[in-house]
C-alpha positions as a printed NumPy array, in Angstrom:
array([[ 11.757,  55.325, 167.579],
       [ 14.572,  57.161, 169.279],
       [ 13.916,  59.103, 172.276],
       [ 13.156,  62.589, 170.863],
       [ 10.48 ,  60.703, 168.434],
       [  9.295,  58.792, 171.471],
       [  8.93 ,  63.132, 172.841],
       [  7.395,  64.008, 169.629],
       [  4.784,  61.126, 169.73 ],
       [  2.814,  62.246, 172.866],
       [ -0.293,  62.267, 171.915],
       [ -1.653,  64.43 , 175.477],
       [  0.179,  65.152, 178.864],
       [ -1.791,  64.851, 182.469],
       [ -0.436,  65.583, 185.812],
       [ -0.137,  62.277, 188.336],
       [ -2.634,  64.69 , 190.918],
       [ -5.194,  65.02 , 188.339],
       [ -5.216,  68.961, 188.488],
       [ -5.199,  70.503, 185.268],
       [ -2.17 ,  71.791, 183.54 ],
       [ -1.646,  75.515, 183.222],
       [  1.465,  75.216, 179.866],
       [  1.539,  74.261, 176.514],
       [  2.08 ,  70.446, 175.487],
       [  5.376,  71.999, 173.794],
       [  6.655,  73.546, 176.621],
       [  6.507,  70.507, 178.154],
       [  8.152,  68.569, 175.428],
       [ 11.249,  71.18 , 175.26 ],
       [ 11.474,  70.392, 178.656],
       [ 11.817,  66.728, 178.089],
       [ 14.333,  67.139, 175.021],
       [ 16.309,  69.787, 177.017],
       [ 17.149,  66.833, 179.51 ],
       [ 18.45 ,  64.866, 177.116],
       [ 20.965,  67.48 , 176.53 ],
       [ 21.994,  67.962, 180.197],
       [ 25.903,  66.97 , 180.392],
       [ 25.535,  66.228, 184.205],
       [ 22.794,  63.434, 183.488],
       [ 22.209,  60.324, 182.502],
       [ 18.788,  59.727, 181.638],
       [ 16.681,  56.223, 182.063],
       [ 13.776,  54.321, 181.2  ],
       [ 12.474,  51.645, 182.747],
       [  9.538,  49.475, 181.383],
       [  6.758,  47.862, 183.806],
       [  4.245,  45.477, 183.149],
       [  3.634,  43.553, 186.33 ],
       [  0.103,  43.444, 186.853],
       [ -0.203,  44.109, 191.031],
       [  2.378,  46.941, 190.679],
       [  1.142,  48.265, 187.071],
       [ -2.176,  48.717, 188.757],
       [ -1.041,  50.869, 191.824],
       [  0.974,  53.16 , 189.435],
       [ -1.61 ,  53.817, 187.385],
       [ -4.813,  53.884, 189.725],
       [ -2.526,  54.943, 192.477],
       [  0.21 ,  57.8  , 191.14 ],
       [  1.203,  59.096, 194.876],
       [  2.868,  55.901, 195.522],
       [  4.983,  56.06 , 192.708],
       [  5.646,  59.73 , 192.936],
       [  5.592,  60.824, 196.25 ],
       [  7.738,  56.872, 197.11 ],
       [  9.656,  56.45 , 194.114],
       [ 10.009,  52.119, 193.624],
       [ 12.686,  50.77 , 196.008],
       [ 15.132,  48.012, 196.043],
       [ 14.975,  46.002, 198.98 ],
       [ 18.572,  45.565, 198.923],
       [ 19.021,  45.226, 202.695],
       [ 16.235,  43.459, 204.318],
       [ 17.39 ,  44.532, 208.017],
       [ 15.038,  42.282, 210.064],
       [ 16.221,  42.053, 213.895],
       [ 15.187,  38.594, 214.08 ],
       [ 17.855,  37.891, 211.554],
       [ 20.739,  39.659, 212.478],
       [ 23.128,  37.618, 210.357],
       [ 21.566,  38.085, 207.142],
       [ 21.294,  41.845, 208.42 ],
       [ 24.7  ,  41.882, 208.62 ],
       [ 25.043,  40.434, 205.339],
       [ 23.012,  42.822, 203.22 ],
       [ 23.463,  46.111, 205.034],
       [ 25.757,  48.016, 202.797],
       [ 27.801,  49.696, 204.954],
       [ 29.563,  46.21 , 206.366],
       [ 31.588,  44.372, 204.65 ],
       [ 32.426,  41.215, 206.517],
       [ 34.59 ,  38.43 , 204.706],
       [ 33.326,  35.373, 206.902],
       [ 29.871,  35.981, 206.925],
       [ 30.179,  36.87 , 202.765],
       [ 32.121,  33.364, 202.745],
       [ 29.008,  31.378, 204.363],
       [ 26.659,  32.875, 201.919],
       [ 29.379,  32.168, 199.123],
       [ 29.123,  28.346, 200.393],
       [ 25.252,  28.737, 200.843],
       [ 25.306,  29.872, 197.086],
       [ 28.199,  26.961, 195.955],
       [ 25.265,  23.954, 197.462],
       [ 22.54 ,  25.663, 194.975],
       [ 24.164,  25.828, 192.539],
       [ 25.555,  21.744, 192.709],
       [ 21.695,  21.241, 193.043],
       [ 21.15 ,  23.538, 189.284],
       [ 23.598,  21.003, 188.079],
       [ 22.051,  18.071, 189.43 ],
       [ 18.798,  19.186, 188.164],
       [ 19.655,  20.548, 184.939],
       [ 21.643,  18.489, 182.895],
       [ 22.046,  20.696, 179.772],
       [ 24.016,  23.586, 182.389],
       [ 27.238,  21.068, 181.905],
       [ 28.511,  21.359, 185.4  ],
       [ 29.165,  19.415, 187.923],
       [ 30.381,  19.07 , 191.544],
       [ 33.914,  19.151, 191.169],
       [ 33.714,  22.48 , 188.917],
       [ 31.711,  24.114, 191.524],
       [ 34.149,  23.294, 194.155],
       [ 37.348,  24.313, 192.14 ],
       [ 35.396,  27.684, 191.358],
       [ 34.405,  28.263, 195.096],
       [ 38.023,  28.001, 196.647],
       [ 39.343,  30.221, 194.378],
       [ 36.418,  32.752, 194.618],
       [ 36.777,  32.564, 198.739],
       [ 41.321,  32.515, 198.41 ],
       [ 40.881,  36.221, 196.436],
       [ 37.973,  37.41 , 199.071],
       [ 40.507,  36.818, 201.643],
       [ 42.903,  38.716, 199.668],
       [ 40.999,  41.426, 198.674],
       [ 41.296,  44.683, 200.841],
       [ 39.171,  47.075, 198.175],
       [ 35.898,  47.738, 199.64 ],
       [ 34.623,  48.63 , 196.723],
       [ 34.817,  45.394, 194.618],
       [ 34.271,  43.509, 197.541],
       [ 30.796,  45.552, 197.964],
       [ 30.255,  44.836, 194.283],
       [ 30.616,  40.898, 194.625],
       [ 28.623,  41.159, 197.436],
       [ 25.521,  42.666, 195.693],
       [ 26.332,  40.364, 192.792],
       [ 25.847,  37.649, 195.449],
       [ 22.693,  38.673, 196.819],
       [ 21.302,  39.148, 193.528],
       [ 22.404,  35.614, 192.249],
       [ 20.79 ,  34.061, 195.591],
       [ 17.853,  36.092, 195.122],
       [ 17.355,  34.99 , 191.443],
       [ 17.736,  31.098, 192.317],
       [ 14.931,  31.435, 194.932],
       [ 16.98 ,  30.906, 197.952],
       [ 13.884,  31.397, 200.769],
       [ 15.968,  34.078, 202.697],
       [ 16.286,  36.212, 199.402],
       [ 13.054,  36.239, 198.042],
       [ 12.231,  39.924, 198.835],
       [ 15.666,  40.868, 198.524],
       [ 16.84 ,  42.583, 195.058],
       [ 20.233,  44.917, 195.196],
       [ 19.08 ,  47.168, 192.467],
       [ 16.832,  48.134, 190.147],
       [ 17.839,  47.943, 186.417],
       [ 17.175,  50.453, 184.086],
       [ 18.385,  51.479, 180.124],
       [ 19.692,  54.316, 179.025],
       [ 20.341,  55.924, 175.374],
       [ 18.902,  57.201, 172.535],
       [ 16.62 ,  53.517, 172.633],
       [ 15.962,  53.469, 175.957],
       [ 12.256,  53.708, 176.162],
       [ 12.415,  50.636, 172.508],
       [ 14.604,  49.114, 174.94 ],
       [ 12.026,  49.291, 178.032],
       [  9.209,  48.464, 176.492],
       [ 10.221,  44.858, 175.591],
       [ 10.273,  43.958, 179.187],
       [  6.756,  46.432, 180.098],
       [  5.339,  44.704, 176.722],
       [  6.247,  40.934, 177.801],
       [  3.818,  40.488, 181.085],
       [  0.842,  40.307, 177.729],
       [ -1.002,  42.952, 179.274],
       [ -3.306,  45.637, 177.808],
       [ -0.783,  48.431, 178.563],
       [  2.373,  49.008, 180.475],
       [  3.961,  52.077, 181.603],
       [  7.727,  53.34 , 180.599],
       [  9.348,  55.41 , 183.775],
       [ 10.848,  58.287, 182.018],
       [ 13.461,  59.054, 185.204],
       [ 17.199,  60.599, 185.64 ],
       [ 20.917,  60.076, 187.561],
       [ 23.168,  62.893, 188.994],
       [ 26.378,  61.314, 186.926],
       [ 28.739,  62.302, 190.279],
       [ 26.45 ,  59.328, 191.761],
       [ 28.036,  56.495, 189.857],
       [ 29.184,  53.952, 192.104],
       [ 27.48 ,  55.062, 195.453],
       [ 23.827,  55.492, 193.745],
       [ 24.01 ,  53.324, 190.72 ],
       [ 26.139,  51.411, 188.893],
       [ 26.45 ,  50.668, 184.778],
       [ 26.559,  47.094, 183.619],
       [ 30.08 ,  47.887, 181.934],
       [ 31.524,  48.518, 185.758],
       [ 29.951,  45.452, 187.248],
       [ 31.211,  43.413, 184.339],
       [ 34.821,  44.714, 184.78 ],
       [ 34.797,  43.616, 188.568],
       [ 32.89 ,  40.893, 188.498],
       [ 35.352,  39.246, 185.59 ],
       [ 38.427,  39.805, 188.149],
       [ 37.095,  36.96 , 190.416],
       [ 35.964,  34.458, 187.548],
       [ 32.717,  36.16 , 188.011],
       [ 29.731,  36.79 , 185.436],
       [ 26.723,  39.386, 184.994],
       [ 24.768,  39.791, 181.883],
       [ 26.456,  41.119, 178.266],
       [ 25.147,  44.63 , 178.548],
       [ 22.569,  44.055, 175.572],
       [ 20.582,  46.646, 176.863],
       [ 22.771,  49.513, 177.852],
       [ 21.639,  48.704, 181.719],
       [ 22.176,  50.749, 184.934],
       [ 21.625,  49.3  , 187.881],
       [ 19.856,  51.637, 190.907],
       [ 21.185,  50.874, 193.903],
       [ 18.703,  52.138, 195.727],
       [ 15.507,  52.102, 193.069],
       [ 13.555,  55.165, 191.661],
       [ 13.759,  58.173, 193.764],
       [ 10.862,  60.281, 193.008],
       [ 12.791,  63.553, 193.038],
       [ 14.527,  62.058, 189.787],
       [ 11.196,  60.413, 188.111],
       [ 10.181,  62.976, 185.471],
       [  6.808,  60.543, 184.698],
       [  5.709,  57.975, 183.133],
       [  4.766,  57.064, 179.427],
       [  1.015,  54.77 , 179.728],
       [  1.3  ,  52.697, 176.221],
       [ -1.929,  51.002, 175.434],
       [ -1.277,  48.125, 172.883],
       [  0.701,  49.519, 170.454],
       [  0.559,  53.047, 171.164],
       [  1.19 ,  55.974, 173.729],
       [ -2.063,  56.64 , 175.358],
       [ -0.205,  59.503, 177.629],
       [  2.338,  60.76 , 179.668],
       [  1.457,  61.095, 183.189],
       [  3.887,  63.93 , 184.735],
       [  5.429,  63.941, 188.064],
       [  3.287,  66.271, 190.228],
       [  6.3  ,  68.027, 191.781],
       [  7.174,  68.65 , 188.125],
       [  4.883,  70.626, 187.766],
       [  5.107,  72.316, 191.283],
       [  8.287,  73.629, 189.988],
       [  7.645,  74.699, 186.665],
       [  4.41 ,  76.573, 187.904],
       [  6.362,  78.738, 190.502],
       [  9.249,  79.074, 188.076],
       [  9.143,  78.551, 184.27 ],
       [ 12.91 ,  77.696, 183.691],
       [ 13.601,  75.299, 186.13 ],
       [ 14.621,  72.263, 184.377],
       [ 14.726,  68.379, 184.469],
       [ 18.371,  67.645, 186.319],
       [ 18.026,  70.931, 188.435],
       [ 17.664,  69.94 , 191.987],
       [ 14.051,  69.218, 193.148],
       [ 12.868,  69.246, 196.683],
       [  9.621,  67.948, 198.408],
       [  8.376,  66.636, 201.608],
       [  7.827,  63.058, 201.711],
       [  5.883,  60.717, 204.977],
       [  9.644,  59.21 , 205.823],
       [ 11.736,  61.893, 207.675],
       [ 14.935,  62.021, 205.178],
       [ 15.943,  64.743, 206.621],
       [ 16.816,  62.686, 210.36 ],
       [ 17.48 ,  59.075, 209.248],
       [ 18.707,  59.52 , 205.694],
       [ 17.063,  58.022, 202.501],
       [ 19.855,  54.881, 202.937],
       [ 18.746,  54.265, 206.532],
       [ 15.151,  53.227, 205.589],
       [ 14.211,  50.453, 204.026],
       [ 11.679,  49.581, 202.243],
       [  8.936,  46.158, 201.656],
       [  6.589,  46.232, 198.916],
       [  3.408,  43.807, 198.757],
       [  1.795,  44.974, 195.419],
       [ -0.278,  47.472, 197.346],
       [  1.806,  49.92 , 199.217],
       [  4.931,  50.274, 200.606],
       [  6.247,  49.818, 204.202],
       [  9.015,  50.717, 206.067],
       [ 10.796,  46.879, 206.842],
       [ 13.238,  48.533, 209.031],
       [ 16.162,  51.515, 209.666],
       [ 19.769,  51.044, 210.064],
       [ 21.276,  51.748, 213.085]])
């Protein structure tokens, strides 16, 4: 199905506080295929199937909508002030992104060593690593250099590097007419019951502070013998995660079906105080964390598959 017949397929709409919902189920779905119309958007879907965070955003909505799900992309412990240093994305510091670009050259010998069929050895990884440090020296673009630093964390964070664990740079979601086919493969593959498809948006002035698409990364990434993944699923990558000011709701699929769309109660906040505000206008809400003081990029966030917690603020 393409997106509008993923609209068209709802088979009932409920509101994430439970109250009950005072419009049609069509003027809810114009408002859903209206957004995909909006020239200043990009619209996203993002499967989930994860059983410890499936279960909060279904038996626990305010979480989801009232938090949003957040990258820990800068894990700003004071007890670690290097690897603080490191993630925070405001500082870009070629020695210390040299050490972890060493750090990352020894696990990846040990991949080799351990996996034969990788065809790669010692020598490539060393030949790869000089020249990868020579054009970090070089560079003087903060951009790119930001952009092989996330790619670092991420690729540290993927091979299981203890310090990286909890650390992910973004969040990836799809977007296009089969983003929600496209989401669903990865909500589908945990083999539960049901899954949930995040029906969310981006301001497109945001690229490149907020998010970034695959097709960018790949560009940048390729000028320092770098790779990503082939964007097979039209990806953008959140920065920052899911703000819930830009989460519509959420599609529940049981089995093989659409069991319901859960709607973001600040939705429908807005549409009952005023009938043609739309999905991409701007939304506002008060939230626990005081954005207003220390900025929704100062806080950061840990989550344990039961709630969130604020890991630390940047000074």
């Amino acid at each position: 199905m393409n997106e509008r017949e993923w609209i068209e397929s709802i088979p009932k709409f409920e509101c994430s506080d439970g109250r009950q919902l005072k419009f049609t189920d069509e003027f809810i779905k114009d408002k859903l295929k209206k957004a995909l119309l909006n020239e200043d958007i990009i619209c996203l879907a993002r499967g989930e199937g994860r059983r410890k965070i499936l279960n909060d955003i279904v038996f626990h909505p305010e979480i989801l909508f009232d938090w949003g799900e957040k990258s820990v992309h800068a894990f700003l412990n004071n007890k670690n002030e290097y690897l603080r240093r490191f993630c925070d994305p405001e500082i870009i510091d070629k020695d210390v992104m040299i050490d972890y670009i060493t750090k990352y050259a020894e696990e990846l010998k040990q991949y080799y060593r351990r996996y034969i069929y990788l065809r790669g050895n010692e020598q490539d990884v060393n030949f790869f690593v000089d020249k990868l440090i020579k054009q970090i020296r070089r560079e003087d673009d903060r951009t790119e250099l930001l952009c092989v630093k996330e790619w670092l964390i991420y690729a540290l964070h993927t091979m299981g590097e203890k310090e990286f664990k909890k650390i992910t740079p973004c969040i990836s979601c799809s977007y296009g007419t089969n983003r929600f086919n496209t989401a669903q493969r990865f909500g589908r593959g945990y083999k539960n019951n049901y899954f949930v498809l995040m029906d969310c948006w981006v301001d497109k002035t945001e690229e490149g502070r907020a998010y970034k698409r695959t097709e960018y990364v790949n560009t940048v990434l390729g000028r320092y013998g770098l790779k990503w993944f082939r964007n097979t699923h039209n990806e953008i990558m959140l920065k920052y995660g899911i703000f819930p000011q830009k989460l519509v709701g959420y599609y529940l699929v049981d089995r093989n079906s659409t069991y319901k769309y859960v709607i973001n109660r600040h939705y429908v906040d807005e549409w009952e105080r005023n009938s043609k505000f739309e999905i991409g206008d701007p939304i506002y809400f008060e939230q626990i964390i005081d954005f207003k003081n220390v900025g929704p990029y100062n806080t950061i966030y840990e989550y344990d598959g039961r709630s969130f917690s604020i890991a630390a603020r940047r000074r």
